[in-house]
Structure formats: C-alpha cells, structure tokens
C-alpha positions in Angstrom: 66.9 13.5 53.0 65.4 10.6 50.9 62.4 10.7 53.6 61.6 14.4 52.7 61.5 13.6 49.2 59.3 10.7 49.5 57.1 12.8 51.9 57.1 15.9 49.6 55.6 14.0 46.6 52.3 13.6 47.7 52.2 17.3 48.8 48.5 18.5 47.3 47.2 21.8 46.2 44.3 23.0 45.0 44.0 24.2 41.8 41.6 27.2 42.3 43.7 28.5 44.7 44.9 32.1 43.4 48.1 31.7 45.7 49.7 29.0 43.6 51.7 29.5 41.1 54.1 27.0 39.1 57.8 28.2 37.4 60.6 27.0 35.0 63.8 28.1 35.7 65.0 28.7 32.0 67.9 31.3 30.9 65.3 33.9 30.8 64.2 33.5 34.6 61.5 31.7 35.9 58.6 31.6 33.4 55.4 30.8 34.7 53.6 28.0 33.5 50.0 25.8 33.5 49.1 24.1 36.7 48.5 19.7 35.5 45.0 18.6 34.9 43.4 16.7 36.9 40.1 15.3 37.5 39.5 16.1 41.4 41.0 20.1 41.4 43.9 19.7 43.5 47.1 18.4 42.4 50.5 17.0 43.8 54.3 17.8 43.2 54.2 14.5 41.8 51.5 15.6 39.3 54.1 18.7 38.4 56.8 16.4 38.2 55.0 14.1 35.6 53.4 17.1 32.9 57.1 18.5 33.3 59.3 15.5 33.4 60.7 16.1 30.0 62.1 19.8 31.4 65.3 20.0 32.6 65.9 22.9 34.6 64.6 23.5 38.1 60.8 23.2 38.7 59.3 25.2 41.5 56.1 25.7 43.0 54.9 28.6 44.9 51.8 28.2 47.8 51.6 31.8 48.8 49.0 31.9 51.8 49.3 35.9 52.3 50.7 36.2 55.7 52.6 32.7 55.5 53.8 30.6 52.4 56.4 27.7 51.1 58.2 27.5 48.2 59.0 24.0 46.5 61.7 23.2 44.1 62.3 20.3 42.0 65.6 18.4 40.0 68.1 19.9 42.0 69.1 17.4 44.0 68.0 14.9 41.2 65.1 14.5 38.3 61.7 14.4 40.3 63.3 15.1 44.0 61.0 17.7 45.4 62.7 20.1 48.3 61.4 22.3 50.2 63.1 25.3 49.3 61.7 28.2 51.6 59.0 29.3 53.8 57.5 32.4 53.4 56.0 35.0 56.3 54.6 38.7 56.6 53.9 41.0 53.6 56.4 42.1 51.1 
C-alpha cells in the first residue's frame, strides 16, 4: 500500500478543469474549498496536501470526467497518505 501512496502523490490536475472539485470533511459535511496556487495551472495531491496540512480531518478530491471519474481521499490511513477512494461511471 506504501507504493500507491507514493504513486498517488504526484497525481496532477488541472486547475481549469470544471470537474474538480476539492472537500474538508468537517462536522458539518464536506465543505468545499479553494484549489492551491500554483504557477503552471495544474496541481498535485501533494500540492492539496501542503495548503491543507494544518487540517485534520479527511481531505478529498473529486476528478469528475462526466461519464467516468475518481475520487481521492487523504489522512485516513495517515497525515498526507493519498488513497484512492472510488471510481466513478455513468450519469447520476
């Protein structure tokens, strides 16, 4: 499992991609929050990890690609340990 993590961090995404979406799992729910900034556009799970590094519930991203999609989730399995958590298919 220590592989997937490693492999998980340098995930990328771009940032003007509509179907990405960033959550805090807080006792509210999940609360949406900012994507990092970056200089290039895209970002990694590792650049998630480090703007919300001082949050301690779970972090997860969502890379919704309409007909297919993955959902990532981080600090459960230990603070910056990405998972994938699900993948996504057809329409809701």
């Amino acid at each position: 499992m220590a592989d997937e993590f490693n492999t998980l961090n340098g995930k990328s995404f771009d940032s003007e991609d509509d179907g990405i979406s960033i959550y805090l799992q807080q006792k509210e729910g999940l609360i949406r929050t900012d994507y990092p900034e970056t200089t290039t556009g895209t970002f990694t799970l590792t650049d998630v990890y480090e703007k919300y590094q001082s949050f301690d519930g779970l972090i997860y991203v969502v890379a919704d690609g309409g007909l297919r999609g993955e959902i990532y989730r981080c600090n459960n399995y230990g603070k910056g340990k990405w998972q994938k958590y699900a993948i996504t298919q057809g329409y809701a």
